[in-house]
C-alpha positions as CSV (number, residue, x, y, z in Angstrom):
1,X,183.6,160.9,-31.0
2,X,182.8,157.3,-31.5
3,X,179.4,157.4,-31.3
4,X,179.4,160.1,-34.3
5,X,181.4,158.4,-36.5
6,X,179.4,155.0,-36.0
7,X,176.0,156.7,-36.8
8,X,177.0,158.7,-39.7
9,X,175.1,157.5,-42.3
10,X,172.6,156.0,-40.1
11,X,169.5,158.1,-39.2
12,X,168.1,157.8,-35.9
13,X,164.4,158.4,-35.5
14,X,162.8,159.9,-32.6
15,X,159.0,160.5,-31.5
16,X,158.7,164.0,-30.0
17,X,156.0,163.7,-27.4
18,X,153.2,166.3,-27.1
19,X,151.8,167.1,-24.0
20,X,148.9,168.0,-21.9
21,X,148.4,170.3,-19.1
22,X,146.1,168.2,-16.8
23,X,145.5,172.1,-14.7
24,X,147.1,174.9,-14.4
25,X,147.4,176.9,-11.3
26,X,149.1,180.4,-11.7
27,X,150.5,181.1,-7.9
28,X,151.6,185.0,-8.8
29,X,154.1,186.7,-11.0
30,X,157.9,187.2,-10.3
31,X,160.1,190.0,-10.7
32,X,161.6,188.5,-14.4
33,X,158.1,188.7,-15.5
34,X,157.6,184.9,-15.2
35,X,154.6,183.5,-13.6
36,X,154.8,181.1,-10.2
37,X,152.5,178.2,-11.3
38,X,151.2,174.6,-10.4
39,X,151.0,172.2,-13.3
40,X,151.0,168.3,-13.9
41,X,152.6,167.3,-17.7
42,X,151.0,164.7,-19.1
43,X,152.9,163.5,-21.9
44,X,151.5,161.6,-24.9
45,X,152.1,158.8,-27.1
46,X,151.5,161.2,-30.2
47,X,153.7,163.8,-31.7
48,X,156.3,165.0,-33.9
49,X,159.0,162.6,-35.9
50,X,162.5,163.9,-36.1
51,X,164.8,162.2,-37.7
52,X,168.8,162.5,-37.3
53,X,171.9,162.5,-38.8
54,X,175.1,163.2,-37.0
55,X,178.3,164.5,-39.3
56,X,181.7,166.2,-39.2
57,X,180.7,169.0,-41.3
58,X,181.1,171.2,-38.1
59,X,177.7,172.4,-39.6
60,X,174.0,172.6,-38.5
61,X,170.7,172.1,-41.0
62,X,166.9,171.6,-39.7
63,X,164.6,170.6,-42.8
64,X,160.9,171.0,-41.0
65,X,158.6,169.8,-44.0
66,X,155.8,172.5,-45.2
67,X,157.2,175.5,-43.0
68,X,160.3,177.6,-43.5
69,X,161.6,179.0,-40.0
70,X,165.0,181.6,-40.0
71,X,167.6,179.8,-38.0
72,X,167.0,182.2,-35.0
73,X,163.7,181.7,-34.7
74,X,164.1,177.9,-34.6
75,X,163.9,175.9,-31.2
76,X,165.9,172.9,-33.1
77,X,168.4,174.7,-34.5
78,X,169.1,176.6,-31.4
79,X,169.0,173.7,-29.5
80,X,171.6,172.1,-31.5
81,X,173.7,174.9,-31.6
82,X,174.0,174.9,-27.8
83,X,175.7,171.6,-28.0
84,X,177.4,172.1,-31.3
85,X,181.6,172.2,-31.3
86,X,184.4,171.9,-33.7
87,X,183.6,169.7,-36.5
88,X,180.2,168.3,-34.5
89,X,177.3,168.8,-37.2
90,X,174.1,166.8,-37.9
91,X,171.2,167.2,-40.4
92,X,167.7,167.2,-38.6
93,X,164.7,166.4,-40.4
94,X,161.3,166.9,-39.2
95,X,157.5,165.9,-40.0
96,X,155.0,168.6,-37.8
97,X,152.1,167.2,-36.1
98,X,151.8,169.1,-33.2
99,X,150.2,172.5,-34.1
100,X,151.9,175.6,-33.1
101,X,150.0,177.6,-30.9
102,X,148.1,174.9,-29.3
103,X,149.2,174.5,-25.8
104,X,150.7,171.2,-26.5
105,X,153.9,171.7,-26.3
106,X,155.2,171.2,-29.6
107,X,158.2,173.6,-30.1
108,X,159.6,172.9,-26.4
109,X,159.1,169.1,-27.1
110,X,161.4,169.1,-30.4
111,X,163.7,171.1,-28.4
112,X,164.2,168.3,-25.8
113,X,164.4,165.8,-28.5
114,X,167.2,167.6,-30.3
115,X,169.2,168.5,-26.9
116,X,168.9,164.4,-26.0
117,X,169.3,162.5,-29.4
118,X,172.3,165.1,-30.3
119,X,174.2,164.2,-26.6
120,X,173.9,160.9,-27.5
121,X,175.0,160.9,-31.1
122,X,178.0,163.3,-30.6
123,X,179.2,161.4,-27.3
124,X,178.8,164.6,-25.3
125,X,179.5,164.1,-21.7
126,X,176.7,166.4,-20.1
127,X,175.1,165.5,-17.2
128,X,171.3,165.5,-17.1
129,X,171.0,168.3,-14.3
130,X,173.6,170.3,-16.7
131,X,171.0,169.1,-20.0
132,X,168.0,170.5,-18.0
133,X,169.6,173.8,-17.3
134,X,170.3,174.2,-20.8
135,X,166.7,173.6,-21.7
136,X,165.8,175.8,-19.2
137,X,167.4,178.7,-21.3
138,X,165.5,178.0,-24.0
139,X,161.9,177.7,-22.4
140,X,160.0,177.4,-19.3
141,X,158.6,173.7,-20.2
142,X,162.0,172.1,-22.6
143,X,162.5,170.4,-19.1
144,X,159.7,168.2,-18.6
145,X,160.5,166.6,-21.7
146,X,164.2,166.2,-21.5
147,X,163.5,164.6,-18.2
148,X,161.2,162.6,-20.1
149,X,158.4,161.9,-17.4
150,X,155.1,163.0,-16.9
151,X,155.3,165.4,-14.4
152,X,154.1,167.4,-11.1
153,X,155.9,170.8,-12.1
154,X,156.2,173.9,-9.8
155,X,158.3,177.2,-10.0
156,X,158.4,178.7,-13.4
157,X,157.3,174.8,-14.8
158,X,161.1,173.6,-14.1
159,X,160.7,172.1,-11.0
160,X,159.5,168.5,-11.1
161,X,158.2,165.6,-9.2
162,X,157.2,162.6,-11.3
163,X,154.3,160.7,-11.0
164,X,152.9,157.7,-12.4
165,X,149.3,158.0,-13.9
166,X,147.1,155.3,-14.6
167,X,146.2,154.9,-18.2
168,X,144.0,157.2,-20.0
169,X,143.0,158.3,-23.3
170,X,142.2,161.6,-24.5
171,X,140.2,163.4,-27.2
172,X,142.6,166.8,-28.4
173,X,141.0,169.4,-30.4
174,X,141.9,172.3,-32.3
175,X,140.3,174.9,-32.8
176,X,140.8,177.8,-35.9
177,X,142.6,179.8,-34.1
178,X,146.5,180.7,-33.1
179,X,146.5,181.7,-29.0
180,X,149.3,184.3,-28.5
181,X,150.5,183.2,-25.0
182,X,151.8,186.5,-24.9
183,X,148.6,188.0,-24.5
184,X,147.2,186.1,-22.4
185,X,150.1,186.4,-19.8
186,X,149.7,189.7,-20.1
187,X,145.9,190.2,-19.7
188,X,145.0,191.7,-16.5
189,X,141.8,189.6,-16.5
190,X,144.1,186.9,-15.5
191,X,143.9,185.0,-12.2
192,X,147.8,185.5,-10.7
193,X,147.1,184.5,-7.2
194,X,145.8,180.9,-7.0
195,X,146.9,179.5,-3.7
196,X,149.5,176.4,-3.7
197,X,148.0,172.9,-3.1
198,X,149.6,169.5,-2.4
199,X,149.5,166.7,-5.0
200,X,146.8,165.2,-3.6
201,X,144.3,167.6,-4.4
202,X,144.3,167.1,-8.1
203,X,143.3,163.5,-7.8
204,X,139.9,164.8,-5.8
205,X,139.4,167.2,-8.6
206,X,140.2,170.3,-7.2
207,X,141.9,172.1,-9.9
208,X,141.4,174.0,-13.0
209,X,143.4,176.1,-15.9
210,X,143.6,179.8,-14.4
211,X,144.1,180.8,-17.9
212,X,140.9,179.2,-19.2
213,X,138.2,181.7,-18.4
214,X,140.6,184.6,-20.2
215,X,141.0,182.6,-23.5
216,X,137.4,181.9,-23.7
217,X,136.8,185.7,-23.4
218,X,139.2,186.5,-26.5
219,X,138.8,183.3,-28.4
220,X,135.4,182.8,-29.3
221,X,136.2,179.5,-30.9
222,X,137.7,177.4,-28.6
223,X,134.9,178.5,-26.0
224,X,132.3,176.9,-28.6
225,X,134.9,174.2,-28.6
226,X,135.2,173.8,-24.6
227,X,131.1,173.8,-24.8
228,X,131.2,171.0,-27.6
229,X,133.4,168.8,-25.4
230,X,131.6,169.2,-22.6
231,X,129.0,167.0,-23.5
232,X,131.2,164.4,-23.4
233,X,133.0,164.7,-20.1
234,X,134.8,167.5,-18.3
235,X,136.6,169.6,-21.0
236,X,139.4,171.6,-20.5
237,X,142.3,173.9,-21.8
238,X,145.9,173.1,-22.0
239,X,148.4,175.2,-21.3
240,X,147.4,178.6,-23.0
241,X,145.5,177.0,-25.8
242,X,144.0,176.7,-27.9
243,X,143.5,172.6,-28.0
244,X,141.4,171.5,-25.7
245,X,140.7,167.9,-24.2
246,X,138.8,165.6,-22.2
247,X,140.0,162.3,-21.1
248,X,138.6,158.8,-21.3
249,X,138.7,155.2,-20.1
250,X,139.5,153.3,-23.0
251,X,140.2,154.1,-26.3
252,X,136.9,153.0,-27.9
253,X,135.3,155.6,-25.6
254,X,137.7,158.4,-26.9
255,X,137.3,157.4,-30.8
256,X,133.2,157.1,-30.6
257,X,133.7,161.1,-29.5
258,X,136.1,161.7,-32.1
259,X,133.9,160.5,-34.5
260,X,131.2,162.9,-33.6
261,X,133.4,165.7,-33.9
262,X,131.9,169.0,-36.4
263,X,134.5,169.1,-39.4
264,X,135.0,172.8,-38.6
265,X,137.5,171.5,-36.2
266,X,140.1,169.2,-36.5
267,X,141.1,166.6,-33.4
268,X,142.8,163.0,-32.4
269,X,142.8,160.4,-30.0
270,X,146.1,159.7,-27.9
271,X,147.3,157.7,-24.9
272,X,148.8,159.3,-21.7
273,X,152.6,158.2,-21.2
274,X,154.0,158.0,-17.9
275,X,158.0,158.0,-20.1
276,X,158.5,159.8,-23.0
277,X,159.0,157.5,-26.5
278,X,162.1,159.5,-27.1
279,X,164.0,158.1,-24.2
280,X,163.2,154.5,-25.4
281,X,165.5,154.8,-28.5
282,X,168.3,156.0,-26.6
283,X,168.6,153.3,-24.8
């Protein structure tokens, strides 16, 4: 407990990565109604602010600014409850960046965040293979960011093999629209049977996102944002949607396409991170 009662009153701050889906091979469907897949996480130097304050009030309470999410429905708080004890209990504030329903990895991120910065505040003695399974429980890709690396990521998206990427920028937008991944899981237009390929294969460009032709079908506008993008460099979906990206050399390269960007849509620029910024303040 001495951790908590030395960081009290003092909020810690802590960058919650988003992150990118380079491709996204879907290998076939299990018997839990999971999907088999092939991934690599890119993680980004952009993303949401939490900000924490460990107590003794044994209690629990997430303020995300602008939206109002029932306890149950909250990645954060549930997070935190999975870790929560006796008179443990922390206020959580949050500043949303990351759209919800973008493929970007937002409420899986914050998840991580939480499960990491509250370990470390409360003094808690879990191990990270015993941190990773309890992410696990609450989605397929809280993981890859409590590991806190970008990642090569097989099996249901749990199974990783870091990698280290050379630097690149990217230009994310965001399209009107909410995907339901859901739905698109579910689609029967879906490619489910994308053979396995080594590591290698990505870097000669032989990959794509199996779930990118189906969005494009229901979603009208992120295809006219795919097409957009395209005329820039190779655009692509992440995850399920429905941001979509291309990458860049430099960051002058990725702003001068910003720039140009229809104000129907809204988009940034952000650097690929081999380590996740959350890991570097709990050092």
């Amino acid at each position: 407990m001495e951790n908590l009662h030395k960081l009290m009153s003092t909020p810690l701050i802590a960058i919650s990565p988003a992150k990118l889906n380079l491709f996204l091979h879907i290998n076939g469907r299990r018997e839990d109604g999971y999907h088999n897949l092939q991934t690599l996480f890119q993680l980004l130097n952009w993303g949401d602010t939490l900000s924490f304050i460990a107590n003794d009030s044994g209690k629990i309470s997430v303020d995300i600014k602008g939206l109002d999410i029932p306890n149950e429905q909250n990645l954060i708080w549930r997070a935190a409850s999975k870790l929560q004890s006796g008179s443990l209990g922390a206020h959580i504030t949050v500043i949303k960046h990351i759209p919800t329903g973008g493929g970007l990895g937002g409420g899986s991120s914050n998840a991580a965040t939480t499960l990491l910065v509250l370990r470390h505040l409360w003094g808690l003695p879990f191990e990270r293979d015993e941190l990773l399974s309890i992410g696990a429980e609450l989605g397929a890709d809280v993981p890859v960011f409590i590991a806190g690396r970008t990642a090569w990521a097989e099996g249901i998206g749990d199974v990783l093999t870091p990698l280290e990427l050379p630097p690149r920028w990217f230009v994310i937008i965001r399209p009107n629209c909410h995907v339901s991944t859901e739905k698109i899981f579910s689609s029967r237009q879906l490619t489910r049977d994308t053979a396995p390929i080594k590591i290698a294969a990505f870097f000669t460009g032989s990959t794509r996102n199996d779930c990118q032709a189906v969005v494009r079908d229901i979603y009208p506008e992120v295809d006219n944002a795919l097409k957009w993008l395209n005329n820039f460099g190779r655009a692509i979906l992440t995850g399920t949607g429905a941001c979509v990206f291309a990458s860049f050399n430099t960051k002058a390269e990725a702003d001068a396409v910003l720039q140009q960007l229809p104000k129907k849509w809204t988009g940034f620029t952000a650097q690929g991170l081999n380590e996740s910024p959350t890991h570097s303040v709990l050092v």
